[in-house]
C-alpha positions, 0 to 999 in steps of 0.5 A: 547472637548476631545474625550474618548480614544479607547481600545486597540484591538489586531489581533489576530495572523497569522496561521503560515505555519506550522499550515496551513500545518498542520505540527504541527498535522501530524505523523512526524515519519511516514512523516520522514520514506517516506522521508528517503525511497524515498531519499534512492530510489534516492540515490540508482537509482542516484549510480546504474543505470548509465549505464542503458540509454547511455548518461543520466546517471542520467534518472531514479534517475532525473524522480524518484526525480521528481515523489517524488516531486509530491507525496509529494506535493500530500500527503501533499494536501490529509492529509488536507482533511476529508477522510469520505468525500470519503465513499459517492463517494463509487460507483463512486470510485469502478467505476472509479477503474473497468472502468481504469483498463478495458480502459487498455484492450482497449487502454492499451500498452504492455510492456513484453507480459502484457498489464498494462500501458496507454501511457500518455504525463508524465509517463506511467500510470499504473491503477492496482497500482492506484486500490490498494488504490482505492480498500481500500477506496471503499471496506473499504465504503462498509464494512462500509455500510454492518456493520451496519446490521447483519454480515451474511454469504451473506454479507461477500460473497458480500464484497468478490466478490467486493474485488476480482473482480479487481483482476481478471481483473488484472489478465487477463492482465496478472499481477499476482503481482498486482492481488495477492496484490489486493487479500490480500487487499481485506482479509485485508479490511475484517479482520479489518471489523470483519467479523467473523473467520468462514467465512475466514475459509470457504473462506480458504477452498474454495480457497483451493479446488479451487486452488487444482482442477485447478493445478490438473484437469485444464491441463486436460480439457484445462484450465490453471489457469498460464501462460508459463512464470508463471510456469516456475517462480514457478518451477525456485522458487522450483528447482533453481538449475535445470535451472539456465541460463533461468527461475532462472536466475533472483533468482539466481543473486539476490540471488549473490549480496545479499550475495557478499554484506557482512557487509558493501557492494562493491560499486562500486565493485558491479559486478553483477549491475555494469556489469548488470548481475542483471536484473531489478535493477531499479525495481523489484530488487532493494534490491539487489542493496541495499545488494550488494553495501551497504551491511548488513548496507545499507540493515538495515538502509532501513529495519528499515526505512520500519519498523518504516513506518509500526509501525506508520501506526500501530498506525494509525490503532489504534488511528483512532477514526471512523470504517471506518478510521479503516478500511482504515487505515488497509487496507492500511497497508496491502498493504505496508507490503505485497509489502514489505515482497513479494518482499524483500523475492523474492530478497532473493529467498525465495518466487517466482518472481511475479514482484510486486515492493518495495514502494517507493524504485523501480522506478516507476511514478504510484507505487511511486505517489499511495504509497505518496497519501496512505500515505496521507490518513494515516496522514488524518486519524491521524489528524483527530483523533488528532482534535477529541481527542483535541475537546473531551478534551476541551469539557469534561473539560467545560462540568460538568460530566455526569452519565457514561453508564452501560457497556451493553448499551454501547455496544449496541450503534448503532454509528460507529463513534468509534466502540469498540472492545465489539461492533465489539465483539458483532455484530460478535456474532450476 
């Protein structure tokens, strides 16, 4: 008897790596310029920092690779992930970020009369520049939260207190960079949460006040809102030319390399770096490596790799399809342009030191291994919306139309997933 012939039945196909990965659904410009940056940073550590360790020329481009190693691999495994997952650990977050930061007055080693680092077998853990993200995801939670009731004056003042809590923590350590970065993120979280202008209005005010009375009555009754080294830094930054062998002394070689650089920089002529009249060349002034020995060129092709950095998150800002990816997304931003802008401008002498690093460029485990996971959660943040969009057009294309909403109750609708900008009009009008 023969037997009646099977269908032919096909496996369906393999999940290539790519789609495992999720390459395919990435931001690949916004992956392209965190590559081109930390190889730049490579690059740049490898030519000149050969005589900052005798004996191992390459210590700082060689640990760097390997911290750009790590945080790829972490940005890559963190993009995989639904970042809505993180606004319920909201409290365990904020947490874990005031309690790191708070183990550094206990265990914390100082380093320059600063107490920022915890010793660990790997690197020197810094947990100020972990706060910077953990801030974003945790106050952005909490905005979240808060958004939902009626965006009150009350309200806003507890965001407010939650963001500059860290900072002022940060600020005992002492670390004004970190504490001032951690301040704009806080601003930042709160703009892209819409809280009404008023409100930054009266804060503005109040800050002002406050600022005012401590320059002015605070030496006075023995309060000094800055220390020593902190006044002088500013008054350096004001007067440049008045001390330049003590307090600007860093500016003002910044300042030498930048211009000596010219068109297409010295290499290695560079003097000041070379012949270590730079201070900090692995860190704080890196771009003033850059200007001196690649100049106007070498410093273009990395500002313009930071601006297509910032454009893509940009674009992540406004594509997220959730407030709270939104409200990330901003946050996050904030943070990579404010470190940007603060520390090329101190490199050109037109903002004072404050030690606050370039992402991705200065030599750093903690810096570099915050910045790829922020980084990770902005390509979190796209693939989500791209999955979103994809299953919104394959569903409109099965479903038969439906009778579209008159534009008031759209407005009104109580779901945040994808707040518009006539919601967030109307609950800041309420």
């Amino acid at each position: 008897m023969i037997e009646p012939q099977r269908p032919l039945s096909v496996a369906p196909p393999r999940a290539g790596l790519l789609h495992r990965l999720r390459l395919d659904q990435v931001d690949r410009l916004l992956l392209l310029a965190s590559l081109g940056l930390i190889g730049c940073s490579v690059f740049v550590l490898a030519s000149a920092s050969r005589h900052e360790v005798p004996g191992d020329p390459f210590y700082f481009a060689l640990r760097q690779g390997i911290y750009g190693a790590i945080g790829i691999a972490l940005m890559a495994a963190i993009w995989r992930l639904d970042y809505s997952r993180l606004r319920e650990l909201r409290v365990g977050i904020y947490s874990a970020m005031i309690g790191s930061i708070a183990l550094v007055f206990a265990v914390g080693s100082a380093v320059r009369g600063s107490n920022r680092w915890i010793e660990l077998p790997l690197l020197r853990f810094q947990p100020s520049e972990l706060a910077k993200l953990l801030l974003v995801v945790s106050l952005a939670a909490f905005a979240y939260e808060r958004v939902r009731r009626p965006t009150d004056l009350r309200h806003t003042l507890g965001l407010l207190t939650l963001g500059l809590a860290p900072a002022a923590l940060v600020l005992l350590q002492p670390d004004l960079g970190t504490s001032v970065v951690l301040a704009a993120i806080a601003l930042a979280v709160l703009f892209f949460s819409l809280v009404p202008w008023q409100h930054f209005a009266l804060i503005g005010t109040v800050a002002a006040l406050l600022g005012a009375g401590a320059v002015t009555i605070g030496p006075a009754v023995g309060f000094d809102p800055l220390h020593g080294y902190q006044e002088e830094r500013l008054i350096a930054f004001l007067h440049p030319s008045d001390d330049p062998r003590d307090a600007s002394y860093q500016v003002n070689q910044s300042v030498i390399a930048v211009g000596s650089g010219e068109e297409t920089g010295r290499g290695e002529d560079a003097s000041q770096s070379e012949l270590l009249f730079l201070p900090e060349r692995h860190t704080d002034f890196v771009f003033a490596v850059i200007g001196e020995r690649f100049g106007f060129a070498g410093a273009a092709v990395v500002l313009s790799l930071y601006v297509l950095l910032l454009w893509r998150a940009l674009m992540v800002v406004r594509g997220a399809r959730s407030f709270y990816g939104t409200v990330i997304a901003g946050g996050i931003l904030a943070m990579l342009a404010f470190q940007l802008v603060v520390n090329v401008g101190m490199s050109l002498g037109l903002m004072p030191v404050t030690g606050i690093t370039l992402p991705l460029l200065s030599y750093g485990g903690s810096s570099v291994l915050v910045t790829f996971a922020a980084l990770g959660l902005l390509q979190s943040i796209h693939v989500q919306a791209r999955a979103s969009d994809g299953l919104a057009s394959r569903r409109s294309m099965r479903a038969p139309r439906r009778k579209r909403r008159p534009r008031a109750a759209a407005a009104l609708s109580p779901q945040f997933d994808r707040p518009g900008r006539r919601a967030g009009a109307s609950r800041a009008r309420t």
